[in-house]
C-alpha positions in Angstrom: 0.0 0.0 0.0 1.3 3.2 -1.3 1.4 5.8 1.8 0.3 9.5 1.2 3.4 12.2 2.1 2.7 14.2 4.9 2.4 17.1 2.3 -0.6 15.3 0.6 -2.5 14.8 4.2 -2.2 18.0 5.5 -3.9 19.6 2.1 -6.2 17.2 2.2 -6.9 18.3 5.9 -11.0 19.6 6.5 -10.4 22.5 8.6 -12.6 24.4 10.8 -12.9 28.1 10.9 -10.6 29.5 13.2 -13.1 30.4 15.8 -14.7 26.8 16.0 -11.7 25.9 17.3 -11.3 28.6 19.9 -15.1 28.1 21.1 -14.3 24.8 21.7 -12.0 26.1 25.2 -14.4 28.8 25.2 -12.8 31.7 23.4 -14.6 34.1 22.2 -14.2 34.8 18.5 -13.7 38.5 19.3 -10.5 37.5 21.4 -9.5 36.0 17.8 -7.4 38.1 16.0 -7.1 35.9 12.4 -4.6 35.7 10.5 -7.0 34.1 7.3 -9.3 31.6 7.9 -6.9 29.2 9.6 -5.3 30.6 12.2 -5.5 33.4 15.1 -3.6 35.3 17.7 -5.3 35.3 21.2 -5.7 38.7 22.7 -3.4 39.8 25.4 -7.0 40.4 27.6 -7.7 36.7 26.9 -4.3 35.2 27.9 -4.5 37.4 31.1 -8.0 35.7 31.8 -7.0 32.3 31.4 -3.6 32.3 33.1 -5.3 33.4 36.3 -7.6 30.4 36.4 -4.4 27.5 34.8 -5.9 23.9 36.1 -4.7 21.6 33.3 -2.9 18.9 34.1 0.6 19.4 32.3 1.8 16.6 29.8 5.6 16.8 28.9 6.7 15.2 25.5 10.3 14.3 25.2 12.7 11.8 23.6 16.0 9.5 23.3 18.8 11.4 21.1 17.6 11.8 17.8 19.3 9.4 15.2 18.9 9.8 11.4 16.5 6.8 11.7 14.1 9.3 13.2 11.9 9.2 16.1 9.0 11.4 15.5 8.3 13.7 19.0 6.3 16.1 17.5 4.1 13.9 15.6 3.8 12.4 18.8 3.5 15.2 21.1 -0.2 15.6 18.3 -0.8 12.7 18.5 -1.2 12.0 22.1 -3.4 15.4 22.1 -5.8 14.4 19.5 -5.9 11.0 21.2 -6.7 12.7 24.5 -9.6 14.5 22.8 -10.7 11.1 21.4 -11.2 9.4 24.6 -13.1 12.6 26.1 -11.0 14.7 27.5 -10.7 18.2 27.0 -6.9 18.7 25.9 -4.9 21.2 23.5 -1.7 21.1 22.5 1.3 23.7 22.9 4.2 23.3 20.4 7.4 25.7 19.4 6.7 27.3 15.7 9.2 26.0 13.1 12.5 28.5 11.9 13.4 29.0 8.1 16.7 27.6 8.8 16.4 23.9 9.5 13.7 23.8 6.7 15.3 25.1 4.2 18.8 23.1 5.7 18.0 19.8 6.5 16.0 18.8 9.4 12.6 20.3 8.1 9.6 21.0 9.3 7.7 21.0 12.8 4.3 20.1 12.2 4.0 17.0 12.9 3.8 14.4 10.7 1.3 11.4 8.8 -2.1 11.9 10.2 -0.7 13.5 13.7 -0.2 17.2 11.8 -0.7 20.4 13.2 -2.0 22.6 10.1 -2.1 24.4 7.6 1.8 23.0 7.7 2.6 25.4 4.8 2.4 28.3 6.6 3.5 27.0 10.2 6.7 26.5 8.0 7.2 29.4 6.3 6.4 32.9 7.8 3.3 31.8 9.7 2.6 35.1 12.1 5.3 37.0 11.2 6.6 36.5 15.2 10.3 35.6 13.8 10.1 38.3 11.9 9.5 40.4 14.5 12.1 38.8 17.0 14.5 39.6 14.4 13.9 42.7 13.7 13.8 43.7 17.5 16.8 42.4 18.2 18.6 43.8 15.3 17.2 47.7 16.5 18.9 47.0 19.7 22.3 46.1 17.7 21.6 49.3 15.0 21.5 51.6 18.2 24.4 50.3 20.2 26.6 51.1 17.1 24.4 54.1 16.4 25.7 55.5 20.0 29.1 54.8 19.9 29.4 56.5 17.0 27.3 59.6 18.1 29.8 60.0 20.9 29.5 57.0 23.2 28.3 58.7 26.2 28.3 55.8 27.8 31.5 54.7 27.3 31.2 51.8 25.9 34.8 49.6 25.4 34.0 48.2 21.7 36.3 45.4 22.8 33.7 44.3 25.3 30.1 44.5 23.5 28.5 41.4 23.3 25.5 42.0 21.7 25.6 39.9 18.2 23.1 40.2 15.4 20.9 37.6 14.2 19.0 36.5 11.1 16.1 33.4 10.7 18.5 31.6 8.2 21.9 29.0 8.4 24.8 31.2 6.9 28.2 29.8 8.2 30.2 33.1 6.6 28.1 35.0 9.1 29.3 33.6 12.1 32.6 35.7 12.6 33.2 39.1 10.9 34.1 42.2 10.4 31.5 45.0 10.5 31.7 49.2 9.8 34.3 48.7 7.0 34.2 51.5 4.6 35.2 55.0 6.3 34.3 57.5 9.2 30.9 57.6 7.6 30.4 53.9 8.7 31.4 53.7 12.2 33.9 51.9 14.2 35.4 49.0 12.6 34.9 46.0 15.0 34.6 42.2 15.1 31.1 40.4 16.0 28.9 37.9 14.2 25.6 36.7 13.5 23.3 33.8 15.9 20.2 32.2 14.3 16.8 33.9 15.6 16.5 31.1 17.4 19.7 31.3 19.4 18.9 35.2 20.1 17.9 35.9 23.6 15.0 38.0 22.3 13.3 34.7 22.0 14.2 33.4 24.8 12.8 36.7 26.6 9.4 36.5 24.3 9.1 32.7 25.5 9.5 33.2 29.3 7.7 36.5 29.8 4.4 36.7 31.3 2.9 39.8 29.7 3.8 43.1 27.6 5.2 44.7 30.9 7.2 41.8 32.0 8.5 41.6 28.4 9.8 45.1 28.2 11.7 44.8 32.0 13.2 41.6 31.0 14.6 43.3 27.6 15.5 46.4 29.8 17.6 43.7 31.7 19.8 42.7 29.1 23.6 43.1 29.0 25.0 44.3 25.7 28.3 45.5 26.7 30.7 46.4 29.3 33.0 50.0 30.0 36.7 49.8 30.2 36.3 49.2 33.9 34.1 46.0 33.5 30.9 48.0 34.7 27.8 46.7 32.6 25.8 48.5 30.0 21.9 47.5 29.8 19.7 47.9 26.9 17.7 50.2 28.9 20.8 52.3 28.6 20.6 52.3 25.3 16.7 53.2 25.0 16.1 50.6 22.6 13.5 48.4 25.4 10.2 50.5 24.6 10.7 50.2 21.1 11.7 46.2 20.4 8.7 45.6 22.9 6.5 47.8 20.7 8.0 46.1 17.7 6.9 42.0 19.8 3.3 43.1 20.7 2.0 41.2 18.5 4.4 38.4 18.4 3.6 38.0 22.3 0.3 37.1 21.8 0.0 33.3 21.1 -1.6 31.3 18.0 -4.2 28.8 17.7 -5.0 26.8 14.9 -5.5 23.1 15.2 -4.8 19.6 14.8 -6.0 17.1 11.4 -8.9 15.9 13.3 -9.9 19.7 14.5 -8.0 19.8 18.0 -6.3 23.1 19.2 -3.4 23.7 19.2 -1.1 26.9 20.1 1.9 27.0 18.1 4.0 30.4 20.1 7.9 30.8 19.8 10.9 29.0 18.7 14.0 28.4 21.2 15.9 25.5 19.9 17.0 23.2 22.6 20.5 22.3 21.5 21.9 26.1 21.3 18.8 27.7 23.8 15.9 26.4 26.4 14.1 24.9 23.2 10.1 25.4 25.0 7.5 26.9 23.4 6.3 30.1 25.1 5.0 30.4 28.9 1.9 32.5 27.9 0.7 30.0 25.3 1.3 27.1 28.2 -0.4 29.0 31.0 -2.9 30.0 28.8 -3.6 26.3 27.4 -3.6 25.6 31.1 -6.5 27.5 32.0 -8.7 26.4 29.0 -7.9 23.0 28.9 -8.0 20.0 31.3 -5.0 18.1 29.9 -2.0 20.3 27.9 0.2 18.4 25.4 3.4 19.9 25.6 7.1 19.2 23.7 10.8 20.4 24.7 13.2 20.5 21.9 15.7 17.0 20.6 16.3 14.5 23.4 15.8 15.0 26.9 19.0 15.6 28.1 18.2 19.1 26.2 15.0 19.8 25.6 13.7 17.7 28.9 16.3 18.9 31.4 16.3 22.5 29.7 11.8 22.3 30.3 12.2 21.0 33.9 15.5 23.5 35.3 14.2 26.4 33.3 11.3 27.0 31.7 9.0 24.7 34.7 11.4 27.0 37.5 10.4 29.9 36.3 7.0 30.2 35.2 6.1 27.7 38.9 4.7 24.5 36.4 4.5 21.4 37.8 4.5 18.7 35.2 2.3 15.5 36.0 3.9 13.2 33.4 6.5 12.7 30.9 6.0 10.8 27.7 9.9 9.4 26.3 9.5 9.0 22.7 11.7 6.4 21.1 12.1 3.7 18.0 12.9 0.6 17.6 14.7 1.6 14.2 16.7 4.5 16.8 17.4 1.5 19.4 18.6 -0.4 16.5 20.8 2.1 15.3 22.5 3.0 18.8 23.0 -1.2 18.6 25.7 -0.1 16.1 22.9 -0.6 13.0 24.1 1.3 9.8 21.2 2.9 8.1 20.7 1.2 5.1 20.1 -2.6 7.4 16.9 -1.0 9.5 14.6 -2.6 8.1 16.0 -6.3 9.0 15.1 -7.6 12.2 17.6 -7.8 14.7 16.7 -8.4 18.4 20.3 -8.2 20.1 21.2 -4.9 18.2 17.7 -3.3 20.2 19.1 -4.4 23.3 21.8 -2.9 23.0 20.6 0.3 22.3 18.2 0.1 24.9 20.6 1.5 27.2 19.9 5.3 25.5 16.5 5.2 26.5 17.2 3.6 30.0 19.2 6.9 30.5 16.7 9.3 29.7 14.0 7.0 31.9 16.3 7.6 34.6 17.0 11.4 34.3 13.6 12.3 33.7 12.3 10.3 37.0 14.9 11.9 38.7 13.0 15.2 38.6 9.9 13.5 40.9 7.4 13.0 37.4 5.8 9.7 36.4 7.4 8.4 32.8 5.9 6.4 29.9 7.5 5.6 26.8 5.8 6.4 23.6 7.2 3.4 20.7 6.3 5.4 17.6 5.2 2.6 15.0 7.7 1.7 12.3 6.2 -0.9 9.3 9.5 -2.3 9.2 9.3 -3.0 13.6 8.5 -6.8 14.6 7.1 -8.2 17.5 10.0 -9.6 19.0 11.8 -6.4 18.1 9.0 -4.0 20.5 8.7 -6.9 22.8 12.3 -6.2 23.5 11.7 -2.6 24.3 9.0 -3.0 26.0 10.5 -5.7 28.5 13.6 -3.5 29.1 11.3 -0.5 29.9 9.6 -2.2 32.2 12.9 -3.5 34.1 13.5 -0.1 34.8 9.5 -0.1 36.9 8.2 2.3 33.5 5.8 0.9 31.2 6.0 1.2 27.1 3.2 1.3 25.0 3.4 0.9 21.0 1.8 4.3 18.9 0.7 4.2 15.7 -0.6 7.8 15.2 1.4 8.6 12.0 -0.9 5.8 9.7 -4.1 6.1 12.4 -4.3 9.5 14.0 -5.9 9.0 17.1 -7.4 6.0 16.9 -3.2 4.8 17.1 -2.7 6.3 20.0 -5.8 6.1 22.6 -3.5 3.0 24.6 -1.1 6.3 25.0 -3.9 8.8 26.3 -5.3 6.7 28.3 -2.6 5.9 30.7 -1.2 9.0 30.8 -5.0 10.4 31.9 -4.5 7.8 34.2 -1.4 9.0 35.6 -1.9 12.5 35.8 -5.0 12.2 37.5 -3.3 10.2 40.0 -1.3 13.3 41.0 1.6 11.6 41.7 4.4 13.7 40.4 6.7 15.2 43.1 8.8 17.2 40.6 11.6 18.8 41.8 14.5 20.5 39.3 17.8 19.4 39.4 19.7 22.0 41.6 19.2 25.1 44.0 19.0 28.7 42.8 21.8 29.0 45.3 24.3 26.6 44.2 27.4 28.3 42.5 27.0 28.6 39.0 30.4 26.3 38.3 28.2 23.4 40.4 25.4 24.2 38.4 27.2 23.1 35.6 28.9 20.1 37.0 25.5 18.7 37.7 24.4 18.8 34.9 27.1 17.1 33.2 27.2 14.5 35.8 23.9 13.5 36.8 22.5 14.0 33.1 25.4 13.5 31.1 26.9 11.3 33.3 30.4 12.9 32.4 33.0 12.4 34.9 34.4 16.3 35.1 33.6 19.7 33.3 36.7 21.1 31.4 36.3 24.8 31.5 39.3 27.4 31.7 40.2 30.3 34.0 38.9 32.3 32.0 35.8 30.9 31.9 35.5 30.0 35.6 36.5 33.9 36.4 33.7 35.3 34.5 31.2 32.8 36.1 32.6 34.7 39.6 32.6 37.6 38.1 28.7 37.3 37.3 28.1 36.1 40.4 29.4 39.0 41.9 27.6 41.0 40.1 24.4 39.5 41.4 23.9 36.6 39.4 24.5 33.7 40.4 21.1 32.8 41.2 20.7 31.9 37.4 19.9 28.8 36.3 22.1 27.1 33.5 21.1 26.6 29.7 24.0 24.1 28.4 24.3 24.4 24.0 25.5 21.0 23.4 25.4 18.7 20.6 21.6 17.0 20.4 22.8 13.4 19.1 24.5 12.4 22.4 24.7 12.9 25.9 28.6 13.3 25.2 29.8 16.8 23.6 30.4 14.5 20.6 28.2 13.8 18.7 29.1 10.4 16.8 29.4 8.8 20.4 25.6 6.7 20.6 24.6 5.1 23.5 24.8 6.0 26.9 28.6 6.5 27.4 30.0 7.3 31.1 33.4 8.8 32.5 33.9 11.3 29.4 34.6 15.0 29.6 32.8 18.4 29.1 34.6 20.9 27.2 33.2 24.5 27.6 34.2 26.5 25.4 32.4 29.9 26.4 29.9 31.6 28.7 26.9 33.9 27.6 25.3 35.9 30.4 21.5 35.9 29.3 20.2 38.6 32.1 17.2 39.3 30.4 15.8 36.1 29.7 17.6 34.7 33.3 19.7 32.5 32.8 23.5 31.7 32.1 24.4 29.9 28.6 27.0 27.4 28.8 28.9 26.6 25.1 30.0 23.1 24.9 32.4 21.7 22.1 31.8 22.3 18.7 28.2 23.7 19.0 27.7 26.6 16.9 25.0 29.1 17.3 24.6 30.0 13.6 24.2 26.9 12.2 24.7 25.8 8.5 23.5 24.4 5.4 24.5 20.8 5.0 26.2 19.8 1.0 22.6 19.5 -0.6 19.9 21.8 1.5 16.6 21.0 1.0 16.3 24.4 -0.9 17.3 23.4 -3.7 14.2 20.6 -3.6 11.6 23.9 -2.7 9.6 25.6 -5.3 6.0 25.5 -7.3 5.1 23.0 -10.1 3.2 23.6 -13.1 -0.3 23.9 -10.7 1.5 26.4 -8.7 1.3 24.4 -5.4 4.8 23.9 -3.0 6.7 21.3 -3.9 9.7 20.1 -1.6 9.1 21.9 1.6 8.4 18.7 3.8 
């Protein structure tokens, strides 16, 4: 049987009007603000309303390292919520939105996939709301007026050795990653050194995804650190005068969007952090907000959860005071295979050793993630190609380790794959069971914070960091904050800093190679190995595959 393409299901989709879909967690069409017929921003009134009142229970979507043999979170993290909805509860969904980069690089998109899509996928892809738009160009007006006052007269002084406010753009380019700026004469400014992140690196997003409302967003951009004097003294963008402006320029962007599932189901798809360079949540306000609307909320971190998981739970859960009920691990058989030292190409053969011994990644993140006090079931996303001794292997090694794992088939079923899932993990967050706890104290040192980290998720035996980079964690401290919490940019294929080493491998080392105060957004980033934070395209992006046929549809994008 020939298989439609994700591409093919999602046109073929019968959406609702927008505001079908927002009366069904009762809001009211005139808190819509749409964007077409498809898909709406919430009013800020709205959000404000239904964070005050959050009862959901909150659903946490994670994974094992992703392997090219794929795993399928998001499709998951849709699936379950549909599936939710199918057995009669009242859930919605909370995802990140996608960034041009990876789909026009090579990961693609973030809508889901099969019949477990989030649509209309063409524009969740593509531009969407405009939000990265405006993250981009807010964070670029702050970089425009730091230069802008230097070369006015730099009143405040500011040592052009010591700014460290970057620029940023929604798209891989490696030649933008170091360089050389204000070339060309007096006219042009100072000559200096800097670079470019991805949008999704900036900590504009990070900002937008962990403030609570308009006011909150402007004091939290107020708060970042762009640059020091000669005498180490920092300079804030409040300082610069930029904060009222980039938060007039996010107004819109703060508000979060709805649209909704294949089988009509909300969904709010709000910002964009990705997990292995940044916190890699979708926003707090669209959370909260599904919270108060919904019974049950379906939410996702970003790549495996040594990231995404551990970035959710130490971050994004400390902050905005969540308390998750459950965590669903999502995992393969084809990924186990493949951490069994399974090339590629030999998937599809069934081999029962080579699953145990991949098992072991999995076990791992079972073991982290219970760590922070929340029940944990693993999702097995459905391959044709799986066998029944091959998921009766995962599912007896899961359950040596007191979890249970239940097989998914949501990509060729939709919800009717998937209700096994929902129902047990109804079952378990109605139990109220969770005790979560994060991982560390505000108080600890930020050095320790690190450290654990590395060792209790990693499980590396020491953290290699110069004194360079030790003094300015001191120095930061001094300076008030060391309260922070710790957002570690790592490679996403292993819990290593390399990223060809599979498994679960013990005793190795983390190499930091540099330290980003985040003041604004509140926390400390921690750069580790070859990670960069403007990524690029790989030998044959998936651009060149993007365009329109003959019937002017998109070809390629997915």
């Amino acid at each position: 049987m020939a298989f439609k393409t994700d591409i093919e299901i999602a046109r073929a989709a019968q959406k609702l009007p927008i505001q079908d879909i927002g009366a069904k967690l009762g809001i009211p069409s005139e808190d819509l603000l749409p964007f077409g017929h498809d898909k709406a921003k919430v009013s800020q009134a709205f959000v404000a309303e239904a964070r005050a009142r959050s009862r959901g229970k909150l659903i946490l979507v994670t994974a094992i390292n992703p392997t090219p043999a794929g795993e399928g979170k998001t499709t998951t993290t849709v699936g379950l919520g549909d599936g939710l909805n199918a057995i009669g509860k009242r859930a919605a969904i909370c995802i990140r939105e996608a960034s041009l980069g990876p789909n026009f690089g090579m990961k693609g998109g973030a809508a889901g996939g099969g019949y477990a899509q989030v649509v209309p996928m063409e524009d969740m892809n593509l531009h969407f709301t405009g939000d990265f738009h405006a993250i981009t160009s807010a964070h670029n007006l702050l970089s425009a007026m730091i230069d802008n006052h230097i070369y006015w007269g730099n009143e405040l002084e500011i040592d052009e050795r010591r700014i460290t406010w970057r620029r940023v753009m929604d798209m891989n380019d490696r030649a933008l990653r170091d360089m050389v700026i204000s070339l060309g004469g007096v006219s042009n400014g100072f000559a200096r050194q800097t670079g470019f992140d991805i949008t999704v690196a900036s900590e504009v997003m990070a900002i937008l995804c962990l403030a609570a409302d308009l006011q909150d967003l402007e004091r939290r951009l107020g708060d970042i650190v762009v640059a020091y004097r000669r005498d180490k003294t920092p300079i804030h963008c409040r300082d610069i005068g930029a904060a009222g402006a980039m938060t007039v320029l996010l107004k819109d962007a703060m508000q979060p969007n709805l649209v909704q599932t294949l089988e009509n189901n909300p969904a709010f798809v709000h910002g964009g952090p990705f997990a292995n360079i940044a916190h890699g949540c979708n926003s707090v306000v669209a959370t909260q907000t599904a919270l108060g609307v919904a019974d049950y909320v379906v939410t996702e971190a970003g790549f495996g959860a040594d990231l995404g998981a551990e970035k959710f739970f130490n971050i994004k859960c400390r902050k905005a005071g969540l308390s998750p009920s459950v965590a669903v691990i999502v995992a393969t058989v084809r990924a186990m295979k493949m951490n069994g030292g399974v090339a590629k190409a030999d998937l599809g053969t069934e081999n029962v050793s080579a699953v145990e011994k991949g098992c072991p990644n999995l076990g791992r993140h079972v073991e982290n993630v219970k760590s922070f006090g929340v029940p944990v079931v693993v999702a097995i996303n459905h391959f044709v190609s799986d066998t029944a001794a091959e998921l009766a292997a995962v599912k007896a090694y899961v359950a040596s380790l007191g979890a249970e794992a239940i097989e998914c088939r949501h990509w060729a079923d939709g919800s009717r794959g998937i209700t096994e899932l929902a129902t047990r993990v109804a079952e378990l967050a109605d139990a109220d069971a969770a005790q979560f706890a994060p991982l560390y104290r505000d108080d600890m040192p930020l050095f320790e914070k690190i450290e654990t980290i590395a060792r209790r998720i990693y499980r590396a035996d020491k953290v290699l960091a110069d004194a360079r980079i030790r003094n300015q964690l001191k120095e930061w401290e001094a300076a008030g904050y060391g309260h922070l919490p710790i957002c570690m940019a790592k490679t996403q294929y292993s819990f290593s800093t390399d990223p060809d080493l599979r498994g679960a491998p013990v005793n190795h080392s983390v190499p930091v190679r540099e330290v980003r105060l985040s003041a604004g957004a509140g926390f400390v980033v921690v750069i580790c190995g070859e990670i960069m934070t403007m990524p690029g395209l790989p030998r044959k992006p998936a651009a060149q595959s993007i365009g329109f046929n003959d019937a002017g549809v998109i070809e390629g994008l997915f």
